[in-house]
Gaussian input, Z-matrix of N, CA and C with variables (Angstrom, degrees):
# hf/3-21g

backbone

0 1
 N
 C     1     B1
 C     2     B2     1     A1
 N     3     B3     2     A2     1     D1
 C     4     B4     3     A3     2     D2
 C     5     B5     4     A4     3     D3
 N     6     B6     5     A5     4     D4
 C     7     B7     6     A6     5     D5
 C     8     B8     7     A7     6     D6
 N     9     B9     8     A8     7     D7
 C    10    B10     9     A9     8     D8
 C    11    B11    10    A10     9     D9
 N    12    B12    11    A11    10    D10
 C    13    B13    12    A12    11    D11
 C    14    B14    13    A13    12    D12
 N    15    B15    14    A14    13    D13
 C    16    B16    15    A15    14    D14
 C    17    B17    16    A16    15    D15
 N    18    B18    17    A17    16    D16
 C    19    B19    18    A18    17    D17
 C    20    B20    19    A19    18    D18
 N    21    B21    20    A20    19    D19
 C    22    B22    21    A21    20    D20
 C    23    B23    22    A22    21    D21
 N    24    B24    23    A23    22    D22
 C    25    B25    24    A24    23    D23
 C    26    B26    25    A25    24    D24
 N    27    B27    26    A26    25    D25
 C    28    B28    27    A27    26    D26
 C    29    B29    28    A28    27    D27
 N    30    B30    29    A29    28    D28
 C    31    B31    30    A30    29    D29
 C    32    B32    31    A31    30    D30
 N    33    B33    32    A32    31    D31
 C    34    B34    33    A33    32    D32
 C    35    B35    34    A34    33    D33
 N    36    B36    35    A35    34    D34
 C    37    B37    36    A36    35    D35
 C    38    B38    37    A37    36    D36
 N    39    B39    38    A38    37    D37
 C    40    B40    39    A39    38    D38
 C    41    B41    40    A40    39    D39
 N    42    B42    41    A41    40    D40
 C    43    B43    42    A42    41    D41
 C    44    B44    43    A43    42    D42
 N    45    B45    44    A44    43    D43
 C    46    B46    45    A45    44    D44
 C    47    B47    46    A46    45    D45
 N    48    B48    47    A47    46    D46
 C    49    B49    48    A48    47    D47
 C    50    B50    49    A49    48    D48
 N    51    B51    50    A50    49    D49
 C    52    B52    51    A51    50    D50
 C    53    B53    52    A52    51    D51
 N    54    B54    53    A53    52    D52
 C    55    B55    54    A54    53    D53
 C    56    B56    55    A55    54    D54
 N    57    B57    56    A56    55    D55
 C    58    B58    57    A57    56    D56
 C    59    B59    58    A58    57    D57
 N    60    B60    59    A59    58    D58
 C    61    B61    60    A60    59    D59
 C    62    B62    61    A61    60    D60
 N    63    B63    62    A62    61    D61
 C    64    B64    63    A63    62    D62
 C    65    B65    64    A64    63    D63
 N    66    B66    65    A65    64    D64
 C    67    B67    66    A66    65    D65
 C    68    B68    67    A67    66    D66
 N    69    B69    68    A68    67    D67
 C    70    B70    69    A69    68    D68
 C    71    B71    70    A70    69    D69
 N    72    B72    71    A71    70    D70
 C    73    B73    72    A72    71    D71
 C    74    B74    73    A73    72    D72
 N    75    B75    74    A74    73    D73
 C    76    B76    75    A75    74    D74
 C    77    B77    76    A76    75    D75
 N    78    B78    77    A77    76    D76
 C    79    B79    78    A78    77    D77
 C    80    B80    79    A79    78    D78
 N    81    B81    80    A80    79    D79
 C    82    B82    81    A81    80    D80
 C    83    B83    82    A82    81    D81
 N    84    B84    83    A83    82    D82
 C    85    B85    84    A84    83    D83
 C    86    B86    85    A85    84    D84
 N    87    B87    86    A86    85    D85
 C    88    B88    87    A87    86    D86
 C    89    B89    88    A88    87    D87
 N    90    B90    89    A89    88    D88
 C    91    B91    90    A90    89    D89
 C    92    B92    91    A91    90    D90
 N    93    B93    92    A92    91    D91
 C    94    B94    93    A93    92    D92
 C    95    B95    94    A94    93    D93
 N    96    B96    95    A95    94    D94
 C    97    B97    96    A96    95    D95
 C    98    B98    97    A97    96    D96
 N    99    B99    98    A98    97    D97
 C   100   B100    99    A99    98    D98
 C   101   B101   100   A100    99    D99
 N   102   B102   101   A101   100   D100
 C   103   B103   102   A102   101   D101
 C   104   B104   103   A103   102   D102
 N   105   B105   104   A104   103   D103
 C   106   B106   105   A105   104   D104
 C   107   B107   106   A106   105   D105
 N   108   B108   107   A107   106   D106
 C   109   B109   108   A108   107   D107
 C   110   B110   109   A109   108   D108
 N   111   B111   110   A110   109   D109
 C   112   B112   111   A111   110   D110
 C   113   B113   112   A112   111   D111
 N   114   B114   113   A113   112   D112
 C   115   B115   114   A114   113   D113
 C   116   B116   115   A115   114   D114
 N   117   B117   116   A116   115   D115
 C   118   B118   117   A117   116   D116
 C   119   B119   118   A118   117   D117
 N   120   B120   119   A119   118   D118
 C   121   B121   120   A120   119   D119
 C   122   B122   121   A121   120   D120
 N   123   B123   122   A122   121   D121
 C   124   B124   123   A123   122   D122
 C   125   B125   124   A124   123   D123
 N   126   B126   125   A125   124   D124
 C   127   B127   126   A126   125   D125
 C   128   B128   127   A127   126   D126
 N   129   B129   128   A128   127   D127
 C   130   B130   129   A129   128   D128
 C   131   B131   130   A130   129   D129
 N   132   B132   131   A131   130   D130
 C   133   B133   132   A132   131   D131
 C   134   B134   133   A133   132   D132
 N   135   B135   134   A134   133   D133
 C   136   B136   135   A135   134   D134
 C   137   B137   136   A136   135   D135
 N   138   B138   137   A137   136   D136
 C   139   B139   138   A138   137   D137
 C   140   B140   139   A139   138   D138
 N   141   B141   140   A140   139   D139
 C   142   B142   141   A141   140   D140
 C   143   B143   142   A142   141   D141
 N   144   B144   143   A143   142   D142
 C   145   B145   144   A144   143   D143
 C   146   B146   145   A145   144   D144
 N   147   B147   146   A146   145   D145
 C   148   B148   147   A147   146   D146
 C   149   B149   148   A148   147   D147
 N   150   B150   149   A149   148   D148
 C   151   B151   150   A150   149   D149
 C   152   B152   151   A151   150   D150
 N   153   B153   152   A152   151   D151
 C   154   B154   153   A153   152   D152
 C   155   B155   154   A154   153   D153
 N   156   B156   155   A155   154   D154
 C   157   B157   156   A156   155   D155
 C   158   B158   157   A157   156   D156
 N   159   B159   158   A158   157   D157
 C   160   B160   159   A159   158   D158
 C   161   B161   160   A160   159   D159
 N   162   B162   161   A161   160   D160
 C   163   B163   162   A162   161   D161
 C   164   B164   163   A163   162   D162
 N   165   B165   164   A164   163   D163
 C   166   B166   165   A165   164   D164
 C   167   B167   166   A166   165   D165
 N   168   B168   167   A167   166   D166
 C   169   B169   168   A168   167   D167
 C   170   B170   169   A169   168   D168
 N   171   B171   170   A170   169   D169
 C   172   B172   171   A171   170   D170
 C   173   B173   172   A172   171   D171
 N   174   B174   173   A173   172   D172
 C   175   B175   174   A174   173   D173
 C   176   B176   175   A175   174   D174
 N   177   B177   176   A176   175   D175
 C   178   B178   177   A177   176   D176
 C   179   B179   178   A178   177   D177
 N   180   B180   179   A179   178   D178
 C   181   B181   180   A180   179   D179
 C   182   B182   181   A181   180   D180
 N   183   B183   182   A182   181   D181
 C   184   B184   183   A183   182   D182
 C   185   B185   184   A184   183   D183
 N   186   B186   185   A185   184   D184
 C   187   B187   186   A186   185   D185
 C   188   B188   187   A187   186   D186
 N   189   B189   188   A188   187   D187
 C   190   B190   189   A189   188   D188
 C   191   B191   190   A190   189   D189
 N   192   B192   191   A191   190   D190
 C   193   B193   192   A192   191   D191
 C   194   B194   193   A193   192   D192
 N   195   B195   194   A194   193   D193
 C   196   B196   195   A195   194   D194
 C   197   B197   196   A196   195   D195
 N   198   B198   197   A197   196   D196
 C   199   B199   198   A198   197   D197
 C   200   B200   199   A199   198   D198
 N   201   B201   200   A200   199   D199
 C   202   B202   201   A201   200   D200
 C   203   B203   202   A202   201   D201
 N   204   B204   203   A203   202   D202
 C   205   B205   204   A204   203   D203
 C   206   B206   205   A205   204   D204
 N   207   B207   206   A206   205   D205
 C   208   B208   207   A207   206   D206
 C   209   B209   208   A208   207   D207
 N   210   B210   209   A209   208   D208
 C   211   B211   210   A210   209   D209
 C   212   B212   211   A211   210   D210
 N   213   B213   212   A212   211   D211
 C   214   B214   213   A213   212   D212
 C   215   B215   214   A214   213   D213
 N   216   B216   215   A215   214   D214
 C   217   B217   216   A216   215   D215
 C   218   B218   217   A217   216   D216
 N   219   B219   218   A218   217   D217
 C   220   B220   219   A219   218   D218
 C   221   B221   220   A220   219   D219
 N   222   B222   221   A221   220   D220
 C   223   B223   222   A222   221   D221
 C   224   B224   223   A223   222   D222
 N   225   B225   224   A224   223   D223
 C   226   B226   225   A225   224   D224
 C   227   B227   226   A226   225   D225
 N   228   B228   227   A227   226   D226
 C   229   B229   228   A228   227   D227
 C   230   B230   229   A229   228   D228
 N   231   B231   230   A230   229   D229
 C   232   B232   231   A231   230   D230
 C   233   B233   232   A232   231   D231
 N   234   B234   233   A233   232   D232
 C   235   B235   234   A234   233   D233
 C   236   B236   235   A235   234   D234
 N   237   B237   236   A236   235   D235
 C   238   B238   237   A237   236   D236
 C   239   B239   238   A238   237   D237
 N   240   B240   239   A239   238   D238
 C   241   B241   240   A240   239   D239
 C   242   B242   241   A241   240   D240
 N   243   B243   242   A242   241   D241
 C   244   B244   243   A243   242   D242
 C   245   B245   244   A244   243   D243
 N   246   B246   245   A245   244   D244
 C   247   B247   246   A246   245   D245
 C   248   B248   247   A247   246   D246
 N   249   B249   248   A248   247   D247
 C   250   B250   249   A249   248   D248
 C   251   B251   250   A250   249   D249

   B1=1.4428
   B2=1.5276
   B3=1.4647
   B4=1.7769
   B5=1.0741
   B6=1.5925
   B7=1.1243
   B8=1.4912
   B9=1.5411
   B10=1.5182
   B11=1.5336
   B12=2.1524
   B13=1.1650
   B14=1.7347
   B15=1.3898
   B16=1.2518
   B17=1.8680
   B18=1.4486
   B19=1.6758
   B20=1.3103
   B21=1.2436
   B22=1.6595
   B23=1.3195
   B24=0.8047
   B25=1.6258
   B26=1.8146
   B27=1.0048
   B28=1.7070
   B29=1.6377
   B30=1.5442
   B31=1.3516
   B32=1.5310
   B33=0.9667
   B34=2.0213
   B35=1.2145
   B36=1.4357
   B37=1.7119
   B38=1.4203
   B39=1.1729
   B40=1.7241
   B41=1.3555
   B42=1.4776
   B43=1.3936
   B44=1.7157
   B45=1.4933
   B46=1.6040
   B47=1.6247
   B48=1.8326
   B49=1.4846
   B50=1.3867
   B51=1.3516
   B52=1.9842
   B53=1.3237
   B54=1.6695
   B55=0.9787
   B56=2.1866
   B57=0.6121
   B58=1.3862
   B59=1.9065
   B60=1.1262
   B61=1.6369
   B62=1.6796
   B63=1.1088
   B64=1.8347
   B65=1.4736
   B66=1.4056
   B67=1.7684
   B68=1.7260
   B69=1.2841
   B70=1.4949
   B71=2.0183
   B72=1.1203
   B73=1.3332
   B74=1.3653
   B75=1.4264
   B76=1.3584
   B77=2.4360
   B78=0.9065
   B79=1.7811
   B80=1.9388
   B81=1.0474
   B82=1.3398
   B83=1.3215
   B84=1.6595
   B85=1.0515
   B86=1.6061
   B87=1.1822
   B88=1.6090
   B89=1.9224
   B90=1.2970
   B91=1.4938
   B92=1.8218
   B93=1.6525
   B94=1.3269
   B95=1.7727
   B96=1.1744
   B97=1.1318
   B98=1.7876
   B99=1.0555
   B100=2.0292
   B101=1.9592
   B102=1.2536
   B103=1.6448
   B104=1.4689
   B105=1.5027
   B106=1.3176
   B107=1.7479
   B108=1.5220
   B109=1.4583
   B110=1.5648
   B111=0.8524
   B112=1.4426
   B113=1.7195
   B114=1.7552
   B115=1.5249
   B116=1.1092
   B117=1.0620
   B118=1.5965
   B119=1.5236
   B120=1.5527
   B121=1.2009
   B122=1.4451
   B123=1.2266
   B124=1.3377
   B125=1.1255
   B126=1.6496
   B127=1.5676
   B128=1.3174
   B129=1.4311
   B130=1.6510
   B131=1.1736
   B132=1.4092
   B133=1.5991
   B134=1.8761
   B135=1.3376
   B136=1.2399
   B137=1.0049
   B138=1.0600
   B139=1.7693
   B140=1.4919
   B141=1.5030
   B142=1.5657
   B143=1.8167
   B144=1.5581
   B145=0.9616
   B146=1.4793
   B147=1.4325
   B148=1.5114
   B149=1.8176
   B150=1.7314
   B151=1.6061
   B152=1.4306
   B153=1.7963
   B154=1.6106
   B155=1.9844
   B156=1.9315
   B157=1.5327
   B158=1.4027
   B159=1.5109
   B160=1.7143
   B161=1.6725
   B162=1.5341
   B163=1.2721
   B164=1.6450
   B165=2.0072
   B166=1.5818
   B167=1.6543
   B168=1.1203
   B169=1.4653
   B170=1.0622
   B171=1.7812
   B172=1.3594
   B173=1.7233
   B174=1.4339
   B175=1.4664
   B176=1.7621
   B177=1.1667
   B178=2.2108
   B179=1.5745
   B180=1.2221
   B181=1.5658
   B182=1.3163
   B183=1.5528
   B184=1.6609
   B185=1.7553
   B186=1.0845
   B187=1.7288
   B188=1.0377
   B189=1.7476
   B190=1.3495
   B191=1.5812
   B192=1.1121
   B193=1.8527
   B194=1.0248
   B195=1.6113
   B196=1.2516
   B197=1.7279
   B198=1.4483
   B199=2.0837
   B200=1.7178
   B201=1.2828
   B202=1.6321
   B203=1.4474
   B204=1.3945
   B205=1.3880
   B206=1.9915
   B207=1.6149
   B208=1.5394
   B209=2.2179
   B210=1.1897
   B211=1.6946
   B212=1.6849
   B213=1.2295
   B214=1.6283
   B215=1.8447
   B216=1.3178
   B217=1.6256
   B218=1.7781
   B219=1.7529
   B220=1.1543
   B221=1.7892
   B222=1.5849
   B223=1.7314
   B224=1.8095
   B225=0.8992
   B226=1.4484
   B227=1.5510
   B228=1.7140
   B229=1.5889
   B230=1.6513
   B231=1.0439
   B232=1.6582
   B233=2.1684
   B234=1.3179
   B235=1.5596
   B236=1.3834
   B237=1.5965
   B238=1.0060
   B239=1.4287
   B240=1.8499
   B241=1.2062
   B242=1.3090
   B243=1.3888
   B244=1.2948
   B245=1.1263
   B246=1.4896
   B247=1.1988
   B248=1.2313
   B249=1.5235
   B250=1.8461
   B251=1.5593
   A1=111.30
   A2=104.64
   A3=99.72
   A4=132.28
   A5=117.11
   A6=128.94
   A7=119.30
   A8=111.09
   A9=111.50
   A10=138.36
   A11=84.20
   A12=100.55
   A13=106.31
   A14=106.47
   A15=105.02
   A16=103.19
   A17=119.39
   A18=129.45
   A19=106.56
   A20=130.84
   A21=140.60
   A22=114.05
   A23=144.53
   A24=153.98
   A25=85.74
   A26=91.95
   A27=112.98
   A28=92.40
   A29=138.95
   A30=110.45
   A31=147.91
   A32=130.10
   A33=120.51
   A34=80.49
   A35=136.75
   A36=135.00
   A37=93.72
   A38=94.27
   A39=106.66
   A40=126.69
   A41=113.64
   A42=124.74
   A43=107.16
   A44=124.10
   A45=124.58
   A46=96.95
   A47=118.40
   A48=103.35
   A49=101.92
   A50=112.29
   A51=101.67
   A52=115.31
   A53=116.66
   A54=129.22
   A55=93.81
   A56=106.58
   A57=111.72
   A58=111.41
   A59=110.82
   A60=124.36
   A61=109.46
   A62=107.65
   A63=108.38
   A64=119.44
   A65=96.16
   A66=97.10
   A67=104.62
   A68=129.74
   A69=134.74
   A70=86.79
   A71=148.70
   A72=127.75
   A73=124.18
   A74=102.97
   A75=107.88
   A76=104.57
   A77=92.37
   A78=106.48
   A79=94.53
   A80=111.81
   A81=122.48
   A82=138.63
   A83=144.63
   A84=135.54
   A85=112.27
   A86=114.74
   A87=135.32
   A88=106.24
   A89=96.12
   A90=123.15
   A91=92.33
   A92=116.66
   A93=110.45
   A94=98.32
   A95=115.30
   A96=109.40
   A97=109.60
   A98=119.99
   A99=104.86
   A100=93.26
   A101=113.32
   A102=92.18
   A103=104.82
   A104=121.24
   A105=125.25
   A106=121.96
   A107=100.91
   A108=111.08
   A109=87.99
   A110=143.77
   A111=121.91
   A112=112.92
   A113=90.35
   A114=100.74
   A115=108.62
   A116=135.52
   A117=163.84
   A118=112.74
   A119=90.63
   A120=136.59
   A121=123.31
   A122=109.67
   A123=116.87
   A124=129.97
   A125=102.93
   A126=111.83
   A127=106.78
   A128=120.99
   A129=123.87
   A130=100.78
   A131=108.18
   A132=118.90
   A133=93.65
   A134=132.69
   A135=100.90
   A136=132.53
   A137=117.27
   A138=117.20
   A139=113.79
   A140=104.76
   A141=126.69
   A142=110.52
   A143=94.64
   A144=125.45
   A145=130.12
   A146=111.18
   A147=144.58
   A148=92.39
   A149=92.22
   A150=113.54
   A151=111.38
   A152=101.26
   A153=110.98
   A154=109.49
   A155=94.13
   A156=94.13
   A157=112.39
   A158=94.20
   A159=96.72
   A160=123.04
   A161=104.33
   A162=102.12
   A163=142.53
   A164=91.51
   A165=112.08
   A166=86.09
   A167=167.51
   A168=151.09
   A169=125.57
   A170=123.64
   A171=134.41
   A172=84.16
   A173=124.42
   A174=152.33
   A175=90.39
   A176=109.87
   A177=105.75
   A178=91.77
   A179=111.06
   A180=112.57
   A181=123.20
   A182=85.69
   A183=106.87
   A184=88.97
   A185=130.52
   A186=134.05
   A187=113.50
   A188=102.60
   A189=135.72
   A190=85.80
   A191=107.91
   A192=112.39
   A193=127.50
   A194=123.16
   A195=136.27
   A196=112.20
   A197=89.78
   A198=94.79
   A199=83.98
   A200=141.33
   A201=141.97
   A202=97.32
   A203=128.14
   A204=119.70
   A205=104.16
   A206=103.47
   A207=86.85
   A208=115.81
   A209=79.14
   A210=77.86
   A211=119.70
   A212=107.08
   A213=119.71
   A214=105.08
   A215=98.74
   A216=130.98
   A217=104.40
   A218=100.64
   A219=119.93
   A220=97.73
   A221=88.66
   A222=103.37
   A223=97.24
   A224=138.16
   A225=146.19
   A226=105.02
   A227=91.23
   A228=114.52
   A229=85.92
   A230=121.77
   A231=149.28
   A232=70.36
   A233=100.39
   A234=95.89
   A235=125.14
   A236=109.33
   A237=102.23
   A238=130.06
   A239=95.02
   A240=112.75
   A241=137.08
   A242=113.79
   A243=139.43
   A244=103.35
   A245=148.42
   A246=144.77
   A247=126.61
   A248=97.84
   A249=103.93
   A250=99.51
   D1=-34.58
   D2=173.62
   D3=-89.07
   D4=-5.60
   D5=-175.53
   D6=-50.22
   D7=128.74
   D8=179.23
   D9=-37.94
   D10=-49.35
   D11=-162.05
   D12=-68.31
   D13=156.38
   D14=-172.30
   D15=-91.40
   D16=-16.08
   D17=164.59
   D18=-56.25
   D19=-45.49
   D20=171.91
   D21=-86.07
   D22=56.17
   D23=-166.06
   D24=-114.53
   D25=156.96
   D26=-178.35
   D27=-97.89
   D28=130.24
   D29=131.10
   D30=-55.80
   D31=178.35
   D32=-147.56
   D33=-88.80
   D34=-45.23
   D35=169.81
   D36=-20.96
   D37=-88.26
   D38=-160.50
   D39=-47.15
   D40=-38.90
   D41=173.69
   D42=-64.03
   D43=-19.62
   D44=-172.00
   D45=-103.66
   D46=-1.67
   D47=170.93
   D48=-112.34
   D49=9.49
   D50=171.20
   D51=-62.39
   D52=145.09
   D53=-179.30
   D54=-56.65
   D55=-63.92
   D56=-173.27
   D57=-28.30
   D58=-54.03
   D59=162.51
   D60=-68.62
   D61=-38.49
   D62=178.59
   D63=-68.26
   D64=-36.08
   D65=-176.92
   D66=-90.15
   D67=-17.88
   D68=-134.70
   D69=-73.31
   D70=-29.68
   D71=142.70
   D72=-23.86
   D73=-72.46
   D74=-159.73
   D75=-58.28
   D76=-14.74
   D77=-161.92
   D78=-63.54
   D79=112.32
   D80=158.27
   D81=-17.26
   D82=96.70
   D83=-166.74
   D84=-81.91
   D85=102.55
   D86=-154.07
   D87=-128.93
   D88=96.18
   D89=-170.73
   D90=-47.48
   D91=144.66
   D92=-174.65
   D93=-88.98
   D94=-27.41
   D95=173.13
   D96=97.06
   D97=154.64
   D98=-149.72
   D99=-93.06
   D100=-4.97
   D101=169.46
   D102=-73.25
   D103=-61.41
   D104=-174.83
   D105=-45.72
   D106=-23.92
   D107=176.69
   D108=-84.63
   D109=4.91
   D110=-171.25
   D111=-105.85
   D112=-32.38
   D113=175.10
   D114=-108.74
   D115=42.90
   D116=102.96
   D117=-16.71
   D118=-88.16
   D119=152.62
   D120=-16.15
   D121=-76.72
   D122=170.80
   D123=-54.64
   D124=-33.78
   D125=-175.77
   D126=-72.83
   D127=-35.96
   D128=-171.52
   D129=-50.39
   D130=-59.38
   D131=-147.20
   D132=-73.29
   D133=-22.09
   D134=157.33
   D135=-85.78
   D136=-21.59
   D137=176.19
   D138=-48.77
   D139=-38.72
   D140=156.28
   D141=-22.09
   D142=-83.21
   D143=173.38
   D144=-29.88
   D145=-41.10
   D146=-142.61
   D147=-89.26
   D148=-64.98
   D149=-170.81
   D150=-53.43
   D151=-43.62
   D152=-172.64
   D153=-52.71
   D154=-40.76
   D155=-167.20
   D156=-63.31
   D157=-48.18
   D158=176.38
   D159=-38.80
   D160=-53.32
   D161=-179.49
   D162=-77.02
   D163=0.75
   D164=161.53
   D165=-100.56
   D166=8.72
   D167=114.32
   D168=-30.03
   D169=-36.14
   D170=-144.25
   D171=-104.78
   D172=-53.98
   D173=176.93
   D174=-41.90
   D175=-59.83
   D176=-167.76
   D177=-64.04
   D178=-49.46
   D179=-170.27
   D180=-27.36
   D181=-63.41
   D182=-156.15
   D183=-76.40
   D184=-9.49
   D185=174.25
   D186=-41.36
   D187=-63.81
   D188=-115.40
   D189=-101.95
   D190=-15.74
   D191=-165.88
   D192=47.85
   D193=58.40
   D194=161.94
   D195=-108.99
   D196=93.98
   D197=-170.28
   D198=-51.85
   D199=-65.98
   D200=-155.13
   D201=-41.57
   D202=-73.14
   D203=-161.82
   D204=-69.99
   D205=-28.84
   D206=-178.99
   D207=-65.91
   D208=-38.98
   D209=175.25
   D210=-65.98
   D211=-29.21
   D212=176.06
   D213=-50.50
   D214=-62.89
   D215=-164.20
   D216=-56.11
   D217=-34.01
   D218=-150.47
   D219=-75.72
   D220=-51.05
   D221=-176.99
   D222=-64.45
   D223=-43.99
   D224=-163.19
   D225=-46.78
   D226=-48.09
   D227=-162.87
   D228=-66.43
   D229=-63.87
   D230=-127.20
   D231=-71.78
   D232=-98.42
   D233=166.16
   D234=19.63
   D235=-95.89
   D236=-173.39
   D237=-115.38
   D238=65.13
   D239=-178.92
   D240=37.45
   D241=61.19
   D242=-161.58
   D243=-139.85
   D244=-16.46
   D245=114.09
   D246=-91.15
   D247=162.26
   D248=-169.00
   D249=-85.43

């Protein structure tokens, strides 16, 4: 189901007969507990963080006038959805 590739993709059939979606009733409501909410938490706020740097990276780039590293940076962004 997580697989990247888009050749291995599950159809929506298949992904609504995984055991994983079939059992997800029966699955235990099990409190995360406030550390795990915390690095939750933490993790968001860098990813936050992460996207912002890149895109003052992408900002020096395109300055500096190197089309090679701006197009490099560009696909990077593009990737992993960090630009639209």
């Amino acid at each position: 189901m997580l697989n990247p590739d888009p050749e291995q993709h599950l159809t929506v059939q298949k992904v609504l007969e995984h055991p994983w979606l079939q059992n997800a009733k029966k699955a235990p409501n099990v409190l995360l507990g406030e550390t795990v909410k915390a690095r939750l938490k933490q993790f968001s706020i860098m990813n936050k963080l992460k996207k912002r740097a890149l895109r003052v990276q992408l900002l020096i780039v395109s300055q500096v006038k190197r089309p090679d590293l701006l197009v490099g940076l560009q696909q990077i962004l593009h990737a992993g959805g960090i630009l639209a």
